[in-house]
C-alpha positions as CSV (number, residue, x, y, z in Angstrom):
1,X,47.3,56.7,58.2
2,X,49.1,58.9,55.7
3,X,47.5,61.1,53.3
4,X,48.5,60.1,49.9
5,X,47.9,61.6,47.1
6,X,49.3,60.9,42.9
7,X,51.9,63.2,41.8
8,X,50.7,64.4,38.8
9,X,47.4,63.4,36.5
10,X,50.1,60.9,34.8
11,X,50.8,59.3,38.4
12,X,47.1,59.2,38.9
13,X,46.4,57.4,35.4
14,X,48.6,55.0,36.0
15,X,47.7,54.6,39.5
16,X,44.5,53.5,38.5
17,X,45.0,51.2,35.6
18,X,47.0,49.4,38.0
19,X,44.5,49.4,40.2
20,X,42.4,47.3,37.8
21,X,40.6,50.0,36.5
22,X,40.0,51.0,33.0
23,X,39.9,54.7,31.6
24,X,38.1,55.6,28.6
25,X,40.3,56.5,25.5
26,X,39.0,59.7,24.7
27,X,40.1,61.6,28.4
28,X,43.4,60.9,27.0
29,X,44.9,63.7,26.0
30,X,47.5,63.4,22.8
31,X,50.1,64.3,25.0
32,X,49.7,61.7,27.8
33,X,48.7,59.5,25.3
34,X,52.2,59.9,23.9
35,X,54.0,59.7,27.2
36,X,52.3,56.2,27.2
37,X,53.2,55.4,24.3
38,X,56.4,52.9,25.3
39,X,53.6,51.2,27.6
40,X,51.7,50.4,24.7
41,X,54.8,49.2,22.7
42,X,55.8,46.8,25.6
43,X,52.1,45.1,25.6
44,X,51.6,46.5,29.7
45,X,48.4,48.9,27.7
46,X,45.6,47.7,25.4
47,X,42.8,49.3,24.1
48,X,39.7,47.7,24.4
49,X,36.2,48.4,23.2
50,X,33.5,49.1,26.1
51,X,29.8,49.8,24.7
52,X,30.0,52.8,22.2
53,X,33.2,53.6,23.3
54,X,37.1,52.5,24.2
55,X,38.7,52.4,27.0
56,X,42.8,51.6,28.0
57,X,43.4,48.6,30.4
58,X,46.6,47.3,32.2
59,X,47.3,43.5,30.9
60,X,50.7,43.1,32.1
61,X,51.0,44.7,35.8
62,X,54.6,43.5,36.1
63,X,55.6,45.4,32.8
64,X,53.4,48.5,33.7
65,X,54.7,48.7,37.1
66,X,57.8,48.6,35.7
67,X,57.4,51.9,33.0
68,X,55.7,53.4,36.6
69,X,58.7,52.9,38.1
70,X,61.1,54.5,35.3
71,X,58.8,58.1,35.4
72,X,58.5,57.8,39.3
73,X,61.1,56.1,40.8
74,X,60.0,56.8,44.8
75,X,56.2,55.8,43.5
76,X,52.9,57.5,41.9
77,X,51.7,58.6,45.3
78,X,53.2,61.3,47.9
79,X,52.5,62.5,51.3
80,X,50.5,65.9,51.0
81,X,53.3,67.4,53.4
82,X,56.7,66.7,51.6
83,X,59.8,67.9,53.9
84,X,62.0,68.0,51.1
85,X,63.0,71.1,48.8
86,X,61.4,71.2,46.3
87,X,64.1,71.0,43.4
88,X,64.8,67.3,45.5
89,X,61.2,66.4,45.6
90,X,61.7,66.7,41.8
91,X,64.5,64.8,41.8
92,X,63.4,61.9,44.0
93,X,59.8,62.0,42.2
94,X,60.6,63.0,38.9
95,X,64.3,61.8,38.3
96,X,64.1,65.6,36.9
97,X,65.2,68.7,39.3
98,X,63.6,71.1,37.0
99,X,59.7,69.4,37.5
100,X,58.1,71.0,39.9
101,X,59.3,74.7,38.6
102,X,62.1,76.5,40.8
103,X,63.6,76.8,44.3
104,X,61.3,77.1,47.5
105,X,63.4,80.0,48.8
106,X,66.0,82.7,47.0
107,X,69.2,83.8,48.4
108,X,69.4,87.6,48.1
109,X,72.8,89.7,48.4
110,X,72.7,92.8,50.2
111,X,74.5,95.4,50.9
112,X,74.1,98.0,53.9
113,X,75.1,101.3,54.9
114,X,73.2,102.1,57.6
115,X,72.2,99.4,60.1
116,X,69.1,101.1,60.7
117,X,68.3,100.0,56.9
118,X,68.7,96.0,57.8
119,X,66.7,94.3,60.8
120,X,65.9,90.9,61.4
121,X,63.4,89.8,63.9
122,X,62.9,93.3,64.8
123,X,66.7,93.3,65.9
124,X,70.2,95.4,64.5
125,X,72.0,92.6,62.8
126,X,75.1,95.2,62.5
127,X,74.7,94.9,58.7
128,X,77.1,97.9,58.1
129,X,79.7,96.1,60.0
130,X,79.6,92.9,58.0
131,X,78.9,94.8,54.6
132,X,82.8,96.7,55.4
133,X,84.5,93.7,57.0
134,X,82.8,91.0,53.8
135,X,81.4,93.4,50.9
136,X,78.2,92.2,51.4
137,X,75.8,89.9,53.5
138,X,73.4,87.2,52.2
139,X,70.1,86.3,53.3
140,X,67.3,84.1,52.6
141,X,64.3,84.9,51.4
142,X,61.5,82.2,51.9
143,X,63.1,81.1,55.9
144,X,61.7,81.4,58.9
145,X,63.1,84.6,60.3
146,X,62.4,87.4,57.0
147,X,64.6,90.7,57.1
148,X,63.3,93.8,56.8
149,X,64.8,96.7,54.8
150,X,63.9,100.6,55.8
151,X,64.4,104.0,54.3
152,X,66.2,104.5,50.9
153,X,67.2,101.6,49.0
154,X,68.5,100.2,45.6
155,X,68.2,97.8,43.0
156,X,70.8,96.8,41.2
157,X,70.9,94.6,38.0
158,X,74.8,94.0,37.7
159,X,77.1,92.8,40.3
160,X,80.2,95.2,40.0
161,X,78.0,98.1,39.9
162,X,75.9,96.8,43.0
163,X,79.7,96.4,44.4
164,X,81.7,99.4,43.1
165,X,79.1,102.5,42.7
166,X,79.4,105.0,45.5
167,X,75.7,104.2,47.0
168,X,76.4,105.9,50.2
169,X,76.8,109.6,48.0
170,X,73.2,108.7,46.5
171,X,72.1,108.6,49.9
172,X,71.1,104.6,49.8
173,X,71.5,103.1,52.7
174,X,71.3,99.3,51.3
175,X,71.7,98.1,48.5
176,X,69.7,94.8,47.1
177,X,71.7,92.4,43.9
178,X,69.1,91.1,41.5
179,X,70.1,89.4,38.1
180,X,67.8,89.5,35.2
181,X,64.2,89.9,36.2
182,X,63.4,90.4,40.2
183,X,61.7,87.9,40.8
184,X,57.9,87.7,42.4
185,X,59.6,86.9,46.0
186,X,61.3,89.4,45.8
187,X,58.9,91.9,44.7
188,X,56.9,90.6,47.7
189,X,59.8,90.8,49.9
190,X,59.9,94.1,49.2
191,X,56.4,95.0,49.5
192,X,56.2,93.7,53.1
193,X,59.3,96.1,54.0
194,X,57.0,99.6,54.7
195,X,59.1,101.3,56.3
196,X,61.0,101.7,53.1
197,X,60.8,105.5,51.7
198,X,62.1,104.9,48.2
199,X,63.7,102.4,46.0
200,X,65.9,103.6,43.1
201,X,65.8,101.0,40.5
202,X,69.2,100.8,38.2
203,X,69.3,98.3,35.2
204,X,71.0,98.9,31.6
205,X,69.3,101.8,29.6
206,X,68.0,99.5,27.4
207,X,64.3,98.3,26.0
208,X,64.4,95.2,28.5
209,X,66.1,97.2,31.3
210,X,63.2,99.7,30.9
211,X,60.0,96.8,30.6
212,X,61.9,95.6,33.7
213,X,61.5,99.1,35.5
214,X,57.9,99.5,34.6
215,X,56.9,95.7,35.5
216,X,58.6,96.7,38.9
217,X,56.5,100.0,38.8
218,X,53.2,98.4,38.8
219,X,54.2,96.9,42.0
220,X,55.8,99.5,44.3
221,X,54.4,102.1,42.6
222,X,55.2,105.7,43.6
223,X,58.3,104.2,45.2
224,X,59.9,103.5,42.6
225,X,62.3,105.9,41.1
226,X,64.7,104.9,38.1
227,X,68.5,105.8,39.0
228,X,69.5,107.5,35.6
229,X,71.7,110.7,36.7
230,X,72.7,113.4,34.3
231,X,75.7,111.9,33.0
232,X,74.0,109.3,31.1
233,X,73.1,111.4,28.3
234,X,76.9,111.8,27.9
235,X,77.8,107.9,28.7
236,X,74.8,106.9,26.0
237,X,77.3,109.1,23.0
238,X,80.1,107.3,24.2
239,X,79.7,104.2,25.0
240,X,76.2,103.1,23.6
241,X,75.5,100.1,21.9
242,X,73.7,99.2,18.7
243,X,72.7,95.6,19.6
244,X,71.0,96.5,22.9
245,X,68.6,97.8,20.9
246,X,68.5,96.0,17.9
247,X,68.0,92.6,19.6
248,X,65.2,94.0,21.3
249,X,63.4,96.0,19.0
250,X,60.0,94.3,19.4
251,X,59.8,95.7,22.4
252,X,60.2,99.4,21.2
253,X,56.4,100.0,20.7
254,X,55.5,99.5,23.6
255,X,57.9,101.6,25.4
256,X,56.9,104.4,22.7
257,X,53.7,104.6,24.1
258,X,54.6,105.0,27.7
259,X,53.5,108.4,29.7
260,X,56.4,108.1,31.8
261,X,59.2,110.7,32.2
262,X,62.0,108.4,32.5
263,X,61.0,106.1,30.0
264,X,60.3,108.8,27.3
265,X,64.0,110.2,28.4
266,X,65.6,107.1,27.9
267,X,63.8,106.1,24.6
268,X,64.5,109.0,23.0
269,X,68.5,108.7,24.0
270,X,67.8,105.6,22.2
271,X,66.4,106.8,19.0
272,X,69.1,109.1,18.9
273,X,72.1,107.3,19.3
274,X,70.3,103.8,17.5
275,X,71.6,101.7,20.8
276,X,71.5,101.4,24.1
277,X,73.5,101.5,27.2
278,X,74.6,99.0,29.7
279,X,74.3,100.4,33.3
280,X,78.3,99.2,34.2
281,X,78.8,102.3,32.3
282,X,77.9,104.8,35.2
283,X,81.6,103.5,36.4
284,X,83.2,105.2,33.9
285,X,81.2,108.2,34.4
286,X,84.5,110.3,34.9
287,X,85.7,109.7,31.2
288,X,83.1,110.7,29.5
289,X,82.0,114.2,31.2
């Protein structure tokens, strides 16, 4: 026999009112007792008193069954193994792809220099090859078979920098696309990879490019290093940007109280120039020294 189980505490509610079973009024939280609300309104839910107390009973299965239904179309109970992803479990459960919070496995795009930098299953998977022939090779973190990255690597914010900088004159022999905020899996990813010896970290010169660098800090710690050559002092007078810094000012603070070189660097490129500097501008490097 299957193990079932509800789907949320909503499912389980509802599972047990129609069931037969009462549930006293005061476990009801404002906000289920909302989301019941309509079940109420349609006469499927009365309260009723019990001793001191009230409880909620089901007096119309057929209209309760019904509401069930609308929240849960595939039912209130699921197998404790579901095979589906989990964005479709969400869907077929939830009519809501969004519900049980985000994918089950990223992609990540990579690109590779030296195939001793990309493995998979402990074998060459002539990365550089594919990186020249395609720009770049995709893999997925979360499947069965996990690559492993060695030896000097990047992290790039922006895709046109993580396609057009000249990574291989940095001495980086692959170079890992993230967009925003890396994201725990790949964090962890990275911190099951030891055979890596350093990982340069490039995002905009900017308050949330820099919390960014020292929330990736705390995780891989000395091997971190922040990719800020020279030249940016020069790119921040030329092509700096007020609102960088302006829409991010809360954040200033906290960055003003950080020990660390880079950070103190940057910060104070940003108190002088009032902005800060997208990291695309490294490409135009050329004009502005």
């Amino acid at each position: 026999m299957t193990n079932l189980k509800p789907l949320d505490p909503l499912a389980k509610l509802l599972h047990r009112l129609l069931e037969g079973e009462s549930a006293p009024l005061s476990a009801l939280s404002a906000l289920t007792h909302k989301r019941l609300q309509a079940a109420f309104d349609a006469g499927a839910l009365q309260i009723q008193r019990s001793g001191a107390g009230k409880t909620v009973v089901c007096v119309n299965q057929a209209i309760l069954r019904s509401f069930a239904t609308n929240l849960y179309p595939n039912g209130l109970l699921v197998e404790d193994a579901v095979l589906t992803g989990t964005r479709t479990g969400a869907l077929t459960h939830f009519r809501d792809t969004k519900a049980m919070g985000g994918l089950d496995f990223e992609l990540a795009h990579v690109r590779v220099f030296d195939d001793a930098a990309f493995t998979c299953d402990g074998h060459d998977a002539d990365a550089a090859r594919q990186t020249q022939q395609r720009g770049c090779i995709s893999v997925v973190l979360g499947g069965e078979y996990e690559p492993q990255l060695a030896g000097s690597i990047a992290l790039v914010e922006g895709p046109e920098l993580f396609m057009r900088y000249d990574w291989v004159a940095e001495k980086v022999a692959a170079v890992v696309l993230y967009s925003g905020r890396i994201s725990e899996r790949m964090l962890a990813w990275l911190g099951r990879c030891p055979a890596i010896t350093a990982v340069r970290h490039c995002a905009d010169y900017d308050p949330v490019g820099l919390c960014e660098y020292l929330r990736v800090r705390e995780r891989l710690a000395e091997k971190l290093v922040p990719h800020a050559p020279p030249v940016v002092d020069a790119l921040f007078r030329q092509y700096s940007k007020p609102g960088l810094l302006q829409d991010n000012a809360a954040l200033m603070p906290r960055l003003c109280r950080s020990n660390d070189p880079y950070v103190r660097r940057i910060v104070g490129l940003m108190q002088t120039y009032g902005a800060g500097l997208e990291h695309e501008a490294l490409l135009a490097a050329p004009a502005a020294v």
